[in-house]
MIVORO-159506 format. One line per 5 residues: number of its first residue (from 1); for each residue x, y, z of C-alpha. Coordinates in Angstrom, 2 decimals, m for minus. Layout:
// MIVORO-159506
NUM	X,Y,Z  ...
This chain:
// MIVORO-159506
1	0.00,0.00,0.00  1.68,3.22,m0.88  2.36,5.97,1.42  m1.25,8.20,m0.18  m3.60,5.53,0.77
6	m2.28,5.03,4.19  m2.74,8.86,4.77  m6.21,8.45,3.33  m7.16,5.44,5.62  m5.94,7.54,9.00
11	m7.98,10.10,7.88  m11.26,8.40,7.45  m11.01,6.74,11.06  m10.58,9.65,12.75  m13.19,11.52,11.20
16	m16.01,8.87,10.71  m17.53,7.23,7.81  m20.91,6.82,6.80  m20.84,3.18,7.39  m19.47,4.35,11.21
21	m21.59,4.80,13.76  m22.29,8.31,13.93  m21.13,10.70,17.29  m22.88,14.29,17.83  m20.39,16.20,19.86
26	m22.37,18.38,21.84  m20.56,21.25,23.25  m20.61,21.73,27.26  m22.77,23.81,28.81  m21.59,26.68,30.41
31	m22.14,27.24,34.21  m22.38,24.66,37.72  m22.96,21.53,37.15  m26.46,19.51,38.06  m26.61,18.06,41.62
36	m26.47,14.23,41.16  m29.61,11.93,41.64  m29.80,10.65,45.29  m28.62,7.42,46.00  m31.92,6.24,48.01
41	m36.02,6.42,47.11  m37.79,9.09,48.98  m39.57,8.02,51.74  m42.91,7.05,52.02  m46.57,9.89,52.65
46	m47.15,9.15,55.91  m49.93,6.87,56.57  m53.47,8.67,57.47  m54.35,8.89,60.93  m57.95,7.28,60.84
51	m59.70,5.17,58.46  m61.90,6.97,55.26  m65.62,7.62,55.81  m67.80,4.34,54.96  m69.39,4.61,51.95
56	m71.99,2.78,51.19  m70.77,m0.98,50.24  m68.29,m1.68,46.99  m68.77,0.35,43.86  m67.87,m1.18,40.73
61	m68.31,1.25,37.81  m68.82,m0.21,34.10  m68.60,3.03,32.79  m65.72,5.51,32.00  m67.62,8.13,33.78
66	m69.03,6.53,36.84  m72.48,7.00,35.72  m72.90,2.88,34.91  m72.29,1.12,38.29  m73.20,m1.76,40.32
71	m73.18,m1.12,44.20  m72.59,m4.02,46.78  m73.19,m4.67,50.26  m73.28,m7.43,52.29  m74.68,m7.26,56.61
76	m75.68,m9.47,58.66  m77.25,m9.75,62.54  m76.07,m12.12,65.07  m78.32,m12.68,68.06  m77.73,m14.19,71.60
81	m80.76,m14.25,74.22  m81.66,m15.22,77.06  m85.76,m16.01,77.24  m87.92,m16.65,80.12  m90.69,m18.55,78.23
86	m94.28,m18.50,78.06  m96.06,m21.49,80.11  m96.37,m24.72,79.03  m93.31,m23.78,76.55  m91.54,m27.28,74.97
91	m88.43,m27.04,74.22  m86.58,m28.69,71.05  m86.46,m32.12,73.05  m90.09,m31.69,73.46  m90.24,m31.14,77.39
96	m90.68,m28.71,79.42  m88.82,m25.45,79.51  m89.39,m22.74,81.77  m86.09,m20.38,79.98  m82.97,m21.02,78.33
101	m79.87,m19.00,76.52  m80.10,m19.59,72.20  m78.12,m18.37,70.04  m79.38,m17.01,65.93  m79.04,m15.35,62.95
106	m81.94,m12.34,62.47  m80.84,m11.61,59.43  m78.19,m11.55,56.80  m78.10,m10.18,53.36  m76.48,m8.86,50.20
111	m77.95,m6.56,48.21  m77.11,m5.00,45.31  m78.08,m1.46,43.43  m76.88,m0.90,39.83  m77.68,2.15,37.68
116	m77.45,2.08,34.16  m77.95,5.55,33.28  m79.51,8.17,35.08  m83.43,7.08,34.77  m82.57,3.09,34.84
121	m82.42,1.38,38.06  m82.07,m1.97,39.67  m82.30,m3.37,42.25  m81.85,m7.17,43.91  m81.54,m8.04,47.54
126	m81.17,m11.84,48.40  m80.40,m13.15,52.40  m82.37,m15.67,54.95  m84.52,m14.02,57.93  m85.10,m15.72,61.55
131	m82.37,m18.67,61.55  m81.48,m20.92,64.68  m81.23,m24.06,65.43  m84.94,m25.14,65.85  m86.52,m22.62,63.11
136	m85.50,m20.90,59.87  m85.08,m24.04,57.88  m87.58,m25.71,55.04  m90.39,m27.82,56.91  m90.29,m31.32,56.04
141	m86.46,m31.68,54.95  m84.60,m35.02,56.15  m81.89,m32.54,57.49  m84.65,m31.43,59.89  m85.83,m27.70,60.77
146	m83.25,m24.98,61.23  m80.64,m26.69,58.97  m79.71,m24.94,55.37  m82.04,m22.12,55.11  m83.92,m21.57,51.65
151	m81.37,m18.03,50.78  m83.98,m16.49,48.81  m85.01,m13.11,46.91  m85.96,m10.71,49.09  m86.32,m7.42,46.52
156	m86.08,m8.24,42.43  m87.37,m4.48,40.75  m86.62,m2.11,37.55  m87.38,0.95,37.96  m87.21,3.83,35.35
161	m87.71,7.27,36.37  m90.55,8.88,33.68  m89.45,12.90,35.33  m88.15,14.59,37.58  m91.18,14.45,39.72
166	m92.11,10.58,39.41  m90.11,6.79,38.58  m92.45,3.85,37.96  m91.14,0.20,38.52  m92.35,m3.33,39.44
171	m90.94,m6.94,40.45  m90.65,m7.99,43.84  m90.40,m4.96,45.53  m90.93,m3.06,48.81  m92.89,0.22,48.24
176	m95.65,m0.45,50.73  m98.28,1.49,52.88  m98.96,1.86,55.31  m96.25,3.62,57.61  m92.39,4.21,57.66
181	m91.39,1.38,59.38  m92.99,m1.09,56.57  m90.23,m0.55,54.12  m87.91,0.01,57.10  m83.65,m0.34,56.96
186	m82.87,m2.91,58.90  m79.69,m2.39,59.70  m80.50,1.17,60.83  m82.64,0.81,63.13  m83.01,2.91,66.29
191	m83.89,m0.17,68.84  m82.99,m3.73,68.51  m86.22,m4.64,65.93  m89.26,m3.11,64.72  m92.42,m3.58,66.64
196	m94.47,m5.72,64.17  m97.37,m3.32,64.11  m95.81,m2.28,61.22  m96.78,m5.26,58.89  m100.37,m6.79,58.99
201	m100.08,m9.08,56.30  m96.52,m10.24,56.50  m95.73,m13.73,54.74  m99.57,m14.23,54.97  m100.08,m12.54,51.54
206	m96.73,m11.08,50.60  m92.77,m12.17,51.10  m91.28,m10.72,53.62  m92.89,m7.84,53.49  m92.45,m8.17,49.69
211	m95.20,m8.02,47.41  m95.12,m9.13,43.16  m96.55,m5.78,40.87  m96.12,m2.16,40.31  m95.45,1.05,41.70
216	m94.88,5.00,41.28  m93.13,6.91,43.16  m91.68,10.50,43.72  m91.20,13.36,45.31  m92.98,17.05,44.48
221	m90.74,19.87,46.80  m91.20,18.75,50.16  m94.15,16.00,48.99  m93.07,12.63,49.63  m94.91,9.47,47.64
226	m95.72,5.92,46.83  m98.45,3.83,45.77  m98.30,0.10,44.85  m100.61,m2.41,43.34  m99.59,m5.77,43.75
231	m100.96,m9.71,43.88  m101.66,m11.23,46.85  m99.87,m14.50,47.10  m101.65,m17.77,48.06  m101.67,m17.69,51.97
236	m99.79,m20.62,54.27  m102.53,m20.59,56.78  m103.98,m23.65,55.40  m107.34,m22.95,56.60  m111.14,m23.80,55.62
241	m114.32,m23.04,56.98  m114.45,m26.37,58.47  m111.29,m25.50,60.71  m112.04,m21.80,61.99  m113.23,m20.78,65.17
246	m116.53,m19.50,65.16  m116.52,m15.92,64.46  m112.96,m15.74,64.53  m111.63,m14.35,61.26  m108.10,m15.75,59.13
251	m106.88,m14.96,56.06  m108.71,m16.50,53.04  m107.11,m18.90,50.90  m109.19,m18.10,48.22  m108.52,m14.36,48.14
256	m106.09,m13.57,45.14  m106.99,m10.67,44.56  m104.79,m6.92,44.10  m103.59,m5.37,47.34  m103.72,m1.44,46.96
261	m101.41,0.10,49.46  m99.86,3.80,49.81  m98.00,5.98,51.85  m97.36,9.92,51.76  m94.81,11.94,53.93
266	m94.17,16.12,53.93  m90.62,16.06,54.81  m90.22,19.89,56.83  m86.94,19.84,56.89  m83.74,17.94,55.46
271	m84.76,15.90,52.41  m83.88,12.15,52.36  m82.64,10.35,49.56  m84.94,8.31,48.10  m82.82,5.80,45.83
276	m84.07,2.62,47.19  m87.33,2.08,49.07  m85.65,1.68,52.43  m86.21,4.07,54.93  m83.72,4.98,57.16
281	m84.08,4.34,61.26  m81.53,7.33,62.68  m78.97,9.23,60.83  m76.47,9.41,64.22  m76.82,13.27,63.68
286	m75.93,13.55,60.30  m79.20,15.13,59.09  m82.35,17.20,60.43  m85.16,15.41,59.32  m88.70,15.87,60.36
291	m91.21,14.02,58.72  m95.05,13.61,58.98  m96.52,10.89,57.23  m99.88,9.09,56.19  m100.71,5.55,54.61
296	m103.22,2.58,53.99  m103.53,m1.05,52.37  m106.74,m2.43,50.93  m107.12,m6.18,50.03  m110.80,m6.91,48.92
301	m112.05,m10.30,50.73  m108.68,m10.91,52.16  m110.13,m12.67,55.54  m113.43,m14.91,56.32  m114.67,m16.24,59.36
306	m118.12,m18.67,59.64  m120.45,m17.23,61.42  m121.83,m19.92,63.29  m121.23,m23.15,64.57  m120.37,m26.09,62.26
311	m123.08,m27.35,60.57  m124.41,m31.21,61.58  m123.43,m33.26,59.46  m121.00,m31.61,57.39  m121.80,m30.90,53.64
316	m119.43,m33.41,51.48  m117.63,m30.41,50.27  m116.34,m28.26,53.47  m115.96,m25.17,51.28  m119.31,m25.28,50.98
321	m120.27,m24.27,54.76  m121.10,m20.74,54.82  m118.56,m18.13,55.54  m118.28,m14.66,55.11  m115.94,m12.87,53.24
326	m114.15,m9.32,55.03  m112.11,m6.86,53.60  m108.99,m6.02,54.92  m108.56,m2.14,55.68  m105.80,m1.05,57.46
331	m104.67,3.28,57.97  m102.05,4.41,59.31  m100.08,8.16,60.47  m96.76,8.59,62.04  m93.86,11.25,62.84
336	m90.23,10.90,62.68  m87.96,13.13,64.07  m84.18,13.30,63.75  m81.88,15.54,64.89  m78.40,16.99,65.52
341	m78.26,18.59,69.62  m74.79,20.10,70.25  m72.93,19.99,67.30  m69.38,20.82,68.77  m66.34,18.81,67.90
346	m66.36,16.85,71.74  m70.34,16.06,71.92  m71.46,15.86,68.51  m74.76,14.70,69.86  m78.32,13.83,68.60
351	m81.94,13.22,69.21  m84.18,10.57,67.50  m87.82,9.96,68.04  m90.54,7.84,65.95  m94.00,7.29,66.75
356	m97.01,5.68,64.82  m100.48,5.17,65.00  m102.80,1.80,63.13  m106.15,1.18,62.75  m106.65,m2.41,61.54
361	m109.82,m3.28,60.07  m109.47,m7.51,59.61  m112.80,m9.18,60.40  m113.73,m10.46,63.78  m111.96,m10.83,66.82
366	m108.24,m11.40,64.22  m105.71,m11.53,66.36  m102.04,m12.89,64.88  m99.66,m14.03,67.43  m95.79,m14.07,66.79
371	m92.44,m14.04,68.39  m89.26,m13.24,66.70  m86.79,m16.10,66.78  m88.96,m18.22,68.49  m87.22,m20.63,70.95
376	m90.23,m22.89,71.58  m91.20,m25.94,69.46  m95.12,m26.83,68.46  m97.78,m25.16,67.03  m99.03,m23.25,70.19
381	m99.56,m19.77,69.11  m98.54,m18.85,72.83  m95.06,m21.01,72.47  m91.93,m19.53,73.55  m91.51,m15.74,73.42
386	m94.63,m14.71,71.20  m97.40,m12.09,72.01  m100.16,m10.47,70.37  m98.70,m8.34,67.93  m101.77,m6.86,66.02
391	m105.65,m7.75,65.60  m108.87,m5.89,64.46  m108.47,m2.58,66.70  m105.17,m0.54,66.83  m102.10,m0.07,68.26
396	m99.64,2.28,68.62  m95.69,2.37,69.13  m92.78,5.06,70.02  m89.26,4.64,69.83  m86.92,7.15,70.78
401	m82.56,7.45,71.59  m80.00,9.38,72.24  m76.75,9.80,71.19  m74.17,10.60,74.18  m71.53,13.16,73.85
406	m68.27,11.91,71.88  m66.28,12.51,74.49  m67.47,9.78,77.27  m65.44,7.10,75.35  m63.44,8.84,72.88
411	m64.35,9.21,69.26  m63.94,5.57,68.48  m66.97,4.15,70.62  m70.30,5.80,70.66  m73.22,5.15,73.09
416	m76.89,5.45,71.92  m79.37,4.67,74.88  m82.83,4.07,73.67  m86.27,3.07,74.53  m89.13,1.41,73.09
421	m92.98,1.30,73.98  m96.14,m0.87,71.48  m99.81,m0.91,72.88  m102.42,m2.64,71.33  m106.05,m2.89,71.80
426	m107.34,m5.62,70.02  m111.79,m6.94,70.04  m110.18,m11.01,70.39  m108.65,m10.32,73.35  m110.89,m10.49,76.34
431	m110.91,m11.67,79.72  m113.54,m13.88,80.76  m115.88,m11.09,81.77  m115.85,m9.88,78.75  m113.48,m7.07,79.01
436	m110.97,m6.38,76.48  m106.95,m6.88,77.25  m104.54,m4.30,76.22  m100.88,m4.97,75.19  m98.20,m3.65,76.63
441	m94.43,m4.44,75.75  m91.50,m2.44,77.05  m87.97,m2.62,75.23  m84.54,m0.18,76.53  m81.20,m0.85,76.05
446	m78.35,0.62,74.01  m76.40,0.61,70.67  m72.39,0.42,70.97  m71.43,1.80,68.03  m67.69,0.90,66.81
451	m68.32,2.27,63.51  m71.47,3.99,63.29  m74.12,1.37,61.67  m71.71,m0.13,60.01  m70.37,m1.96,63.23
456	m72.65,m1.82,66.28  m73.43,m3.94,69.39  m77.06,m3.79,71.06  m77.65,m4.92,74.27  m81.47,m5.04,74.63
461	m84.01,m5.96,77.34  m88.02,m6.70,77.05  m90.75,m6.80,79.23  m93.07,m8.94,77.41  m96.65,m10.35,78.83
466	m97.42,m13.99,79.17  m101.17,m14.59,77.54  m101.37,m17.79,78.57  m103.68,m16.92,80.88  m105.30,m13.75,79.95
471	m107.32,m12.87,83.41  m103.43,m13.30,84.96  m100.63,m11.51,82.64  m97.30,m12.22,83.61  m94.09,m10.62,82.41
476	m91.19,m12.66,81.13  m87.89,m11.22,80.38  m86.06,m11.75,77.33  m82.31,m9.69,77.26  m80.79,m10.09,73.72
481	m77.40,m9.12,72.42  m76.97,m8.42,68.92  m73.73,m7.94,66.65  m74.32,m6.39,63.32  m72.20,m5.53,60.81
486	m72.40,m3.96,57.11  m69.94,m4.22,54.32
């Protein structure tokens, strides 16, 4: 190679060629030079000092926006009593049983909301009522009763909202008359339970409360509605003319006909939300709300009773002793009052009363008998802890509570004393002279709240009267705790 081309080749390797990899030589900047990059990650936001506000179950949204969603929650109630029975009481080993301590499960649930848009809703609520070891279960199965609950539908509605003023919907749904408390939140509650005044009809012709049909709803200002027509499902009484007492009236398995039911509120001051149809027990002091409300359910030839004795002999057919047929009118009015007291940061304290009024209209001398969680076996309608909870006449109930200053146990434990007063007056309850019996049941106790609703205890204790022998009342006891929580 001759001296040129060496020269050349020198040349081209310092400079670069195009088959080189290519260098841009940047000049340097001018000035001090950046501070270098720390050698460790930068430490952690300190963690928040109490947990965020609960609300309202898990949202999922299906929509960029939010506006599709599906809401759910999940609660449940877990009871322990102690009961002082009602004579004659058998317990589950059919003998005798003057008390005993039981444990159950009131209630537990999930429920579900989903909007689609903004005038589309739905709503489905599934869960088992009234479980413990001796009731809640499906009569007849080899497992025996109490065992494996049926978990069934409890609401199944669409609704679709026509204005601004009114939403129609139907399904399985719980817009009833006649009061407040019959499309009550269960898990909100100001005592341990509602009364049972509230519900005339309950899984005689309805579901749980629950009836199959249609609705409207709304609100107009401070005008509260809703108005349902439903059918009446095929009662469980199992009765026939042959089987009544005379001049006693039951529900009529024959009746199928529509039940027309209502209720109106004016709300004076803080307006509720009215997504779903359950109405709120207490709001802790987070709103002002005072309501005054109206209502009513209709059911044409919903009871019978036969008039006389049974006839002698017997016509082949036993539906074809004569009956007569009574409609079943029930009104109602009540108040609810909710309320903030001292508002500062260290009391944050509030004041919650509800009282209602019923005038049952059910053919002669009805009178249903019940008892929540009923420890006693048989078919005695005086078994275990049950009493008169509503007949042909009325009955009225109150329940009020209190919410003590945050600062008796700090702001992580709240105490809500309450109390809790039903009287009935009923035309089938009489003494032997002929004198009618009044009811009178007395609940108090208290709600520990851990996390407002969401986690509570309630320790609760009744005074409830013994009909066994209705010239002689005597008062049993029954003190129930109850754990509840919502997720």
């Amino acid at each position: 190679m001759t001296t040129f081309l060496r020269l050349k080749l020198a040349a081209l390797l310092l400079l670069g060629t195009p088959l080189a990899h290519a260098q841009i030589i940047v000049p340097p900047t001018t000035g001090k030079a950046p501070d270098p990059a720390p050698a460790t990650a930068p430490a952690p936001a300190p963690a928040p000092t109490k947990s965020a506000p609960y609300a309202g179950g898990m949202k999922i949204s299906i929509s960029p926006d939010g506006s599709k969603y599906v809401r759910i929650m999940t609660a449940h109630q877990l009871w322990v009593r102690y009961n002082e029975n009602n004579s004659g009481t058998l317990s589950a080993e059919e003998e005798p049983r003057s008390d005993q301590i039981d444990f159950g499960i009131r209630r537990s649930r999930v429920l579900l909301v989903a909007q689609l848009n903004p005038r589309f809703l739905v709503v489905t609520q599934l869960g088992i009522n009234g479980q413990s070891t001796i009731s809640g279960g499906a009569p007849g199965e080899p497992t025996g009763p109490g065992k494996k609950p049926q978990f069934y539908i409890h609401d199944a509605l669409v609704e679709y909202k026509v204005s601004q003023y009114m939403s129609a919907g139907g399904g399985l749904h719980y817009y009833n008359g006649i009061s407040r408390q019959t499309s009550f939140a269960a898990f909100s509650l100001i005592t341990l339970d509602v009364p049972g005044v509230q519900s005339p009809s309950l899984d005689a012709i309805d579901q749980t409360g629950r009836g199959i049909g249609v609705y409207v709803r709304g609100r107009v200002k401070k005008f509260d509605y809703r108005l349902s027509v439903n059918d009446a499902f095929r009662t469980n009484t199992g009765s026939t003319p042959a089987t009544l007492t005379t001049n006693v009236a039951q529900f009529n398995p024959r009746s199928r006909g529509k039940i027309w039911q209502g209720y109106f509120d004016v709300e004076l001051l803080d307006k509720e939300l009215n997504l779903v149809p359950f109405a709120v027990g207490n709001y802790l002091g987070a709103k002002r709300v005072f309501d005054i409300g109206a209502g009513f359910l209709y059911h044409a030839g919903g009871l019978y009773s036969r008039p006389t004795d049974n006839p002698t002999p017997q016509p082949a057919r036993v539906w074809d002793i004569p009956y007569n047929r009574h409609d079943m009118r029930v009104l109602s009015a009540d108040i609810f009052f909710d309320t903030p007291v001292d508002t500062t940061a260290r009391n944050q304290t509030a004041f919650t009363v509800y009282a209602a009024a019923y005038d049952y209209r059910m053919g002669p001398n009805y009178v249903r008998y019940g008892g929540t969680l009923n420890p006693g076996t048989g078919s005695a309608a005086l078994r275990g802890n049950a009493v008169p909870m509503l007949g042909t006449g009325t009955a009225q109930t109150i329940q009020t509570g209190f919410l003590l200053p945050k600062k008796l146990l700090g702001p992580k434990v709240r105490l809500q004393p309450y109390a809790g007063y039903i009287h009935g007056r009923y035309e089938g309850l009489r003494r032997t002279d002929g004198r009618l019996q009044d009811v009178h049941i007395l609940d108090g106790g208290v709600n520990v709240l851990l996390d407002g609703h969401q986690a509570k205890i309630t320790l609760n204790y009744r005074a409830r009267p013994d009909f066994t022998n209705i010239d002689n009342l005597n008062y049993r006891p029954e003190a129930t705790m109850q754990l509840q929580v919502i997720l």
